[in-house]
C-alpha positions in Angstrom: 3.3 5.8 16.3 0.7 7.6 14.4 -3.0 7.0 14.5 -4.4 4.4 12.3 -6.3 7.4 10.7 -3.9 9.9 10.3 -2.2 7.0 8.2 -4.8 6.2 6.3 -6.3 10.4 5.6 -2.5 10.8 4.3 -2.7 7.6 2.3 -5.9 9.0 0.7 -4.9 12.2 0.0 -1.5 10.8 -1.5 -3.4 8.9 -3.8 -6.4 12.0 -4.7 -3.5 13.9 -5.6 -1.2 11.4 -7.7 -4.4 10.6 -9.6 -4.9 14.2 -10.0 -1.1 14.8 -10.8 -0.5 11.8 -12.9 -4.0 11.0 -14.0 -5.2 7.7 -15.2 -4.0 4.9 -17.4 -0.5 4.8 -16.0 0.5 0.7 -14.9 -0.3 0.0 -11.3 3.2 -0.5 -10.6 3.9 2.7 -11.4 1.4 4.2 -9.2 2.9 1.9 -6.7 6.6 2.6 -6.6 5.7 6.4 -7.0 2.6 6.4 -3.5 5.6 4.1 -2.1 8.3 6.9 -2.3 5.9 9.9 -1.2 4.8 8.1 1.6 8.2 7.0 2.5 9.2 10.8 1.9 6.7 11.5 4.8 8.7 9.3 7.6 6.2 6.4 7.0 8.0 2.8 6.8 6.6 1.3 3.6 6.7 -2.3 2.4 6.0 -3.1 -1.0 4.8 -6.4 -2.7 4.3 -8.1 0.4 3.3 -11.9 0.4 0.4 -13.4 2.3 -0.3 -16.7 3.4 -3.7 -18.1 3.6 -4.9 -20.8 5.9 -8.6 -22.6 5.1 -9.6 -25.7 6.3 -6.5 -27.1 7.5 -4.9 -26.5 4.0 -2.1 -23.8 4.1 -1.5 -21.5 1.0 1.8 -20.1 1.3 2.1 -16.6 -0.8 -1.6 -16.5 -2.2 -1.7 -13.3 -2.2 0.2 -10.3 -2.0 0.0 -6.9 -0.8 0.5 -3.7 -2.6 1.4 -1.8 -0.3 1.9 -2.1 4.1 2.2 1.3 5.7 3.3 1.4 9.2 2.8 -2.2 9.5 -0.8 -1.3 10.1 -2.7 0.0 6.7 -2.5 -2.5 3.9 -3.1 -0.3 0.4 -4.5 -2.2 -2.5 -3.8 0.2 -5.6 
């Protein structure tokens, strides 16, 4: 298993060079699905659009949120 910042340097420098690459204005989703691939294409396992639940006070929100991305089940990625 990688180090949490060896994931997270090759995140960043995924993203520096698909904003460079691509450059702005594109949807989110597109930026997304294309960091998703490329990061994927580096042996990293990459969940997309996953939900989160949120607990506060006893009250339970299922879904509330979701992330963008999860790399490694470690590094949550919020395009």
């Amino acid at each position: 298993m990688k180090d949490i910042d060896e994931i997270s340097g090759d995140v960043l420098d995924l993203a520096l060079r698909l904003h460079r690459d691509l450059g702005p204005g594109l949807l989110e989703s597109v930026y997304e699905m294309v960091m998703a691939g490329k990061l994927s294409a580096l042996g990293y396992e990459v969940a997309r659009q996953r939900a989160v639940d949120v607990e506060f006070e006893g009250m339970r929100f299922d879904a509330a949120f979701r992330i963008d991305l999860l790399v490694d089940q470690r590094l949550l990625v919020e395009i």
